[in-house]
C-alpha positions, 0 to 999 in steps of 0.5 A: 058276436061271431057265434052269436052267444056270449062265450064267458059261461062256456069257458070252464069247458076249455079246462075240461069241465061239462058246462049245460050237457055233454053235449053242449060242451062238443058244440062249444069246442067245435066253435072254438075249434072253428073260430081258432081255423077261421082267425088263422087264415082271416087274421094271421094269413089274411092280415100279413097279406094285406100289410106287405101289399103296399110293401110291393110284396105277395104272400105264398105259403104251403096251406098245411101242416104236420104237427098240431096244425090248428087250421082248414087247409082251403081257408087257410090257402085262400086267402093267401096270393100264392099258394104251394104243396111239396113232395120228397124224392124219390117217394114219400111226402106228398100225394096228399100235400100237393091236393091240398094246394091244386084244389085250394088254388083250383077253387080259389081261382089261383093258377099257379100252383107251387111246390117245394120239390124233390126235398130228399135225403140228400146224396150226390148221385143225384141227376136229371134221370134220379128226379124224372119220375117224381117230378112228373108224378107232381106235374099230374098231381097239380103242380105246375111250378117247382120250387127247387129243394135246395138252392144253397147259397155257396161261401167260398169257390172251393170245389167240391159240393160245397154247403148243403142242407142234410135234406134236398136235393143239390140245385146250386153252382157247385153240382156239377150236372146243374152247373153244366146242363141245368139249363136243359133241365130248366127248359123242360121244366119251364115248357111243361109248367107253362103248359101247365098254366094254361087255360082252366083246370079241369075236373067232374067231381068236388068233393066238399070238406065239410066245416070241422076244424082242424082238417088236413084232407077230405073224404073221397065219398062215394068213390071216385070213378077211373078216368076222373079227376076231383078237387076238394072243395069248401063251405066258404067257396060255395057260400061267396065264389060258386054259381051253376051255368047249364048244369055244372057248378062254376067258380070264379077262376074257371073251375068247373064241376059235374056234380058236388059229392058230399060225403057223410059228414052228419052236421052243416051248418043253416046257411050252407045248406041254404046255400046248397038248396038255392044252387041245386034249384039253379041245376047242380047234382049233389050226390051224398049223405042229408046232414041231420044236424049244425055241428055248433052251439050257435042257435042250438036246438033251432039250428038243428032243426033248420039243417034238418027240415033243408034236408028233408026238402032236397033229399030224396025220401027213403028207398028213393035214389034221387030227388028233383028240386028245381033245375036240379038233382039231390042223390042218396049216396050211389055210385058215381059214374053212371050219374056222370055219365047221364050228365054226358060227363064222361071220363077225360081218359081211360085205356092207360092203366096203373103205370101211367098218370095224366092231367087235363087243362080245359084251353080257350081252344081245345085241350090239353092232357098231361101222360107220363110213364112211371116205369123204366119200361117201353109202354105202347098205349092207344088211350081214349080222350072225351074229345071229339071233332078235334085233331092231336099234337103231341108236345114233348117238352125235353126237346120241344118238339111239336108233332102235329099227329095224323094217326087217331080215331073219332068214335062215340065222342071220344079220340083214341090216340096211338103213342109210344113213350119211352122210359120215364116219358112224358108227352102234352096230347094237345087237341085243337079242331081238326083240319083234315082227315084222320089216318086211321089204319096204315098197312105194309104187305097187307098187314095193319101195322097199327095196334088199336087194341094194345091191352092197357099198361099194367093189365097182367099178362097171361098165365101170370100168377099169384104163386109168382112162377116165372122163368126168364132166359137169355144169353149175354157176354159179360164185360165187367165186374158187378157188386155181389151183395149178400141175399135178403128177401126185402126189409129196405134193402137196395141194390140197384146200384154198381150192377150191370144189368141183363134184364132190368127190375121194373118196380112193380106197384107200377108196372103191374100193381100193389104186390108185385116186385119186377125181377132183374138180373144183373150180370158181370164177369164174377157172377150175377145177382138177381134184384127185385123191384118194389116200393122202397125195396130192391133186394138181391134176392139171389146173389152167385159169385161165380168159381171163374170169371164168366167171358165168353158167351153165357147162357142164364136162367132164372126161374121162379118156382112157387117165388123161390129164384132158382138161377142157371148158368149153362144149363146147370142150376148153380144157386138158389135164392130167397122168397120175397112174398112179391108176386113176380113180373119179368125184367125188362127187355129194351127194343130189339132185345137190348135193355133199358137203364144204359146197361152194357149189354146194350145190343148185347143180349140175346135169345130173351125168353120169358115164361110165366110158368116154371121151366124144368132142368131138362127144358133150360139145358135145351135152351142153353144147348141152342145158341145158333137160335138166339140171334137178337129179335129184329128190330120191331117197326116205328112208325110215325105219320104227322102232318106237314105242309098243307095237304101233306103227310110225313111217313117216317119209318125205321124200315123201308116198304110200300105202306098204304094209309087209310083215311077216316072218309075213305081216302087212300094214300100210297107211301114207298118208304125207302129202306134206311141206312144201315145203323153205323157203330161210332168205334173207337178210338176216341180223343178224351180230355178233361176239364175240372179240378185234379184232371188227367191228361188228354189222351187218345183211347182205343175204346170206351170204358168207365173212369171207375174202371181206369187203373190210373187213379186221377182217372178213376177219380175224376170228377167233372167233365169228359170231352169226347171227340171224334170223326167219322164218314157218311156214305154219299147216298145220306142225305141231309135231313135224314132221320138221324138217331144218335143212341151214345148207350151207357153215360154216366150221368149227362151228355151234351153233344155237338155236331160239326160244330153246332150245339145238337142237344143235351141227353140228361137222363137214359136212355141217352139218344138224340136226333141229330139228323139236321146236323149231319152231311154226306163225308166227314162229320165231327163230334164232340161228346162233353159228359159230366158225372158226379161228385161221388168219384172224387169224394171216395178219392178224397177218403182215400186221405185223413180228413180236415174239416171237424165234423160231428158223429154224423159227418156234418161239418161243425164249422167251415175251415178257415182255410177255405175262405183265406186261400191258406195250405190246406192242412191235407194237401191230397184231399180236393173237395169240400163238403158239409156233410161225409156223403162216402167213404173209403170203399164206397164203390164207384159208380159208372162215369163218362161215356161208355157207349156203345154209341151209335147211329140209327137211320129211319127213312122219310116219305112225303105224300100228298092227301088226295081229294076224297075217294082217289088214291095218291102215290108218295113223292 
């Protein structure tokens, strides 16, 4: 009844028989194809869904599968109350998974939207830093609810990771940064999800699926134009949950779309067709290809000719672009963006590029967008919102913060806004109508200190080529040793562990685009090793163990020539690397020549020049000969102007001077910005404890260093928490308040930090900096510093003795031991921790652990003015 046809004489086609044509048969299976999709999501979803209701209970499910999945995705989600996608860390499954779920909810009008999350190999080096980046990439693919891959579930108190899975990643009471911290990490989760959650959806494109069955995806046809975002959508949305209100087709739930991009499908069914005709004549465009068939055996050949006379009717004719019926558009298949456009559907933002990912929400007043840094890097970005008559907050989830923007520009309906996030940062741009006036140039001596005009992150810098020619220069002091692996040019291999990085390898698909490898160079008193940086690869491409240990002042080049790393030491070429076939982007400077990743070298290098051409001998033993001219690069200007109390404006700088700020009508305000404190080094010595199993005694160090490093082997292997305290004076003239940024330089691998006494914050990932301003008063201040590293150290101790769990070829634990439950004398006294799984061995090396430093205190410097009546200037208070 379903089909309309008896489908007994049709059976013999399931055996692979031709029953009436070949033909026929298709249009047959097709049926049973659908019918199989259909009672998948109507009977087995649909029908556990209703028989757990009066249970009290809601059904979730992830609205696909893998292997042999027999359904629609979109249906097979619909009819579920919740629904979720999933993704791995730190790459892999997922870009498609998570679409599924967003446009299925989106079009269903279900708002939260679920992910299993960071599901990976498993490993114990794990951390807030390790899973920013890809938690952020499924923030901006749609999801705004993390379901945590893996809680286990922990049977005995015994310390160490206790019971795992072989994939996920460790959120439970035996991690040690969860146990500690995780509440710091929830708090951003949960502030960004619940932003996330608020208000609509927001998209220009639905991209229809079609009726095949089983179907995993659709088709982005025509393409989707930059700066646009989409959802898939179905034939039974459109037949039971879709209307169009002034142009645009409008579901149940909120979502809205633009246009409706159907792709070549060649078959649709007489009463989808019919229902796309009635909604054009309501005021839809579609864009596409005209179906010329109905895809199954019901009412064959009628239906056909029904599908084809609709299509005749809304289609434009041939060597027409487009066709008006009613209220609305039909488009032969075109580009897409200048039919946007027409329809004053314009980019949600643009001026980004390929490093930075965005999601917008339509809210009841205004509108929220979503950015995130992909890349280890410092970006400046001025992007540009389709928002106008409305003013910026910049919402920061980590620490929750809420600025209330005063820099930005209104022209041609669009806002441009300048921001600056730092390594793997996110930002909520929230826009809400405007109250007073945009600052839109601010100047000091004369000179806008304001880049409007920043190219896009991602653009390629000039003279960057494809031949990958490239020289980087720098001075450094090296402070330890480094692992030196052996050379490859790529195939999977990863070296970014256990280095001490000058220059750090950004990854290069992010920071530049498809075929690029970011260059790093790491360096330690036995040599330096050369990395790049590229999708599932991080060679060392060039490896030099050097004939004496390098301790003083040291000059490094590395320069690429045709992609070949040639490296220098003092002027002299000393080693020649492998060609990787990547096109080649410098490594990455932090500010005022320090570098990014808690690198050691942290105010420490020198002198940095990059050049995108190859440096002859003569030029780089020049550059070696001239360390008088290698002073660190001045620290650049940060600036912010937010706004305060009504009619107030906040200037907050890290150098002093007479700025003026210009107002979007006219208006002229004088800001004299005092000059800051000078940065104060927190030095040793430091009081260090330990709390946690097999900890060493407290004791007093004269200066900061890695437990790894420690000759003391309780020390060397400890894992849990290291307390650092200390007491340091501030000059009179400080004042409390004062803009304070406490920069604690390497840790391994979360810090919580307490200021006279009071909780000031919890650093969870590099670079590891918090303001602490508000916590500070003139004389003495205390500090206490609690950081807490990984598993890793303790479990390559416990190696270091014969293991007693049984486990398998695969170091899986077999069954767990008796003893661990019972309390009984564990068979290896010297071991500590238990684990299902063998994470390390004996000669794993030892990542950095606790605080390293060098830790810091920046002082910027506040000026407070008043907004003057239009056309009269105002001095600072």
């Amino acid at each position: 009844a379903r089909f309309g046809y008896d489908p007994l004489p049709w059976m013999p086609v399931l055996s692979g028989r031709i029953v009436g044509s070949a033909e026929q048969s298709d249009r047959f299976l097709w049926d049973v194809r659908r019918l199989v999709a259909d009672l998948v999501s109507e009977d087995y979803v649909g029908g556990l869904r209703d028989a757990i209701h009066p249970m009290g209970l809601t059904l979730w499910l992830e609205n696909y599968g893998h292997w042999g999945f027999p359904g629609d995705f979109s249906t097979y989600g619909g009819q579920s109350d919740n629904i979720g996608g999933e993704y791995w860390n730190p790459n892999g499954l997922g870009a498609n998974e998570n679409r599924l779920a967003s446009s299925t909810g989106h079009i269903y009008g279900k708002n939260i939207i679920s992910a299993e999350s960071f599901t990976s190999g498993n490993n114990q080096g794990d951390s807030p830093g390790y899973v920013k980046a890809r938690g952020d990439w499924a923030f901006a693919n749609g999801i705004n609810h993390y379901v945590l891959h893996v809680v286990a579930h922990q049977p005995t108190n015994y310390p160490g990771p206790g019971m795992g899975l072989e994939w996920g990643t460790n959120f439970n009471r035996n991690s040690l940064w969860f146990q500690e911290h995780g509440k710091a990490w929830a708090d951003f989760v949960r502030r960004s999800s619940y932003l996330l959650q608020q208000g609509t959806p927001a998209a220009e494109v639905a991209y229809y699926i079609g009726e095949d069955s089983p179907v995993m995806s659709g088709r982005m046809e025509p393409g989707l134009p930059a700066g646009y975002d989409f959802d898939w959508i179905n034939a039974e949305v459109l037949l039971k949950r879709a209307s169009v209100k002034n142009g645009r087709l409008v579901l149940q739930g909120g979502a809205s779309y633009a246009v409706l991009a159907i792709p070549a499908t060649a078959s649709m069914r007489p009463p989808t067709i019919a229902r796309i005709a009635e909604l054009v004549k309501q005021g839809l465009t579609v864009v596409g290809t005209a179906p010329t068939s109905s895809p199954g055996l019901r009412d064959f050949p009628r239906a056909d000719a029904q599908v084809k006379t609709a299509a005749a009717q809304l289609w434009p004719a041939s060597g027409q672009a487009s066709r008006k019926t009613g209220l609305g558009t039909v488009w032969a298949t075109t580009p897409l963006e200048p039919i946007l456009k027409a329809k004053k559907a314009l980019p949600a933002v643009t001026n980004l590029g390929d490093n930075l990912l965005w999601k917008q929400r339509h809210l009841a007043d205004g509108e929220l967008f979503f950015l995130s840094n992909q890349t280890e890097s410092e970006v400046k970005i001025t992007p540009s919102f389709a928002v106008n008559g409305m003013a910026p907050q910049l919402w920061n989830a980590e620490t929750g913060r809420v600025e209330e923007a005063a820099i930005y520009r209104a022209a041609d309906g669009r806002t441009s806004v300048p921001i600056m996030l730092g390594p793997l940062d996110s930002v909520f741009v929230i826009f809400r109508k405007a109250t007073a006036p945009a600052v839109t140039d601010v100047t000091l001596g004369g000179r806008s200190v304001l880049a409007w005009a920043d190219q896009p992150a991602g653009q390629a810098l000039a003279g960057e080529v494809a031949d990958s020619n490239m020289t980087q220069s720098f001075w450094v002091k090296p402070n330890g040793t480094i692992n030196v692996p052996g050379q490859r040019a790529g195939g999977g291999a990863v070296e970014l562990n256990n280095q001490r990085w000058a220059l750090f390898p950004p990854q290069g698909t992010t920071a530049r685009g498809d075929g690029f490898a970011g260059s790093g160079v790491s360096v330690g008193t036995n040599g330096v090793v050369v990395v790049q940086h590229w999708p599932f690869n991080a060679p060392a491409v060039l490896a030099w163990n050097s004939p004496s240990p390098l301790s003083d002042w040291t000059h490094v080049a590395v320069s690429y020539r045709a992609g070949v790393p040639h490296l220098y030491v003092n002027g002299k070429e000393v080693a020649q690397g492998l060609r990787s076939g990547q096109k080649i982007t410098g490594g990455v400077p932090g500010e005022a020549g320090q570098t990014v990743q808690g690198s050691p070298y942290i105010g420490g290098v020198r002198g940095l020049k990059t050049s995108y051409q190859p440096l002859s001998d003569a030029a780089i033993a020049a550059l070696a000969a001239d360390f008088k001219s290698s002073a660190p690069v001045p620290l650049p200007l940060v600036l912010e102007v937010s706004r305060a109390a009504a009619g107030k404006l906040e200037v907050h700088a890290n150098q002093g001077g007479s700025f003026s700020l210009k107002t979007a009508d006219g208006r002229s305000i004088a800001a004299q910005v005092p000059a800051p404190l000078a940065t104060l080094p927190l030095e040793g010595p430091w009081s260090v404890s330990f709390s946690g199993v097999a900890a060493p005694k407290a004791g007093v160090w004269p200066k900061l260093a890695s437990l790894s490093a420690s000759t003391d082997e309780k020390t060397k292997y400890f894992s849990g928490n290291i307390i650092y305290d200390k007491s340091f004076e501030l000059l009179a003239a400080f004042k409390p308040g004062t803009p304070t940024t406490l920069d604690l330089g390497q840790v391994g691998i979360v810090a919580r930090v307490t200021v006279n006494g009071k909780a000031a914050g919890t650093a969870l990932r590099a670079p590891y900096r918090l303001e602490i301003g508000s916590f500070l008063k003139p004389g003495k201040n205390t500090l206490r510093v609690l950081v807490t590293d990984t598993w890793v150290n303790r479990l390559v101790g416990d190696e270091q003795f014969p293991d007693d769990v049984p486990r398998d070829g695969r170091g899986n634990t077999i069954n767990y031991p008796e003893w661990a439950f019972t309390g009984a004398p564990r068979p290896e006294p010297r071991r500590v921790t238990l684990a299902a799984r063998r994470f390390v061995d004996r000669n794993t090396k030892l990542p950095d652990a606790g605080l390293l430093g060098p830790v810091q205190l920046k002082f910027g410097s506040v000026a407070v003015v008043t907004l003057p009546s239009a056309g009269k200037p105002s001095s600072g208070e």
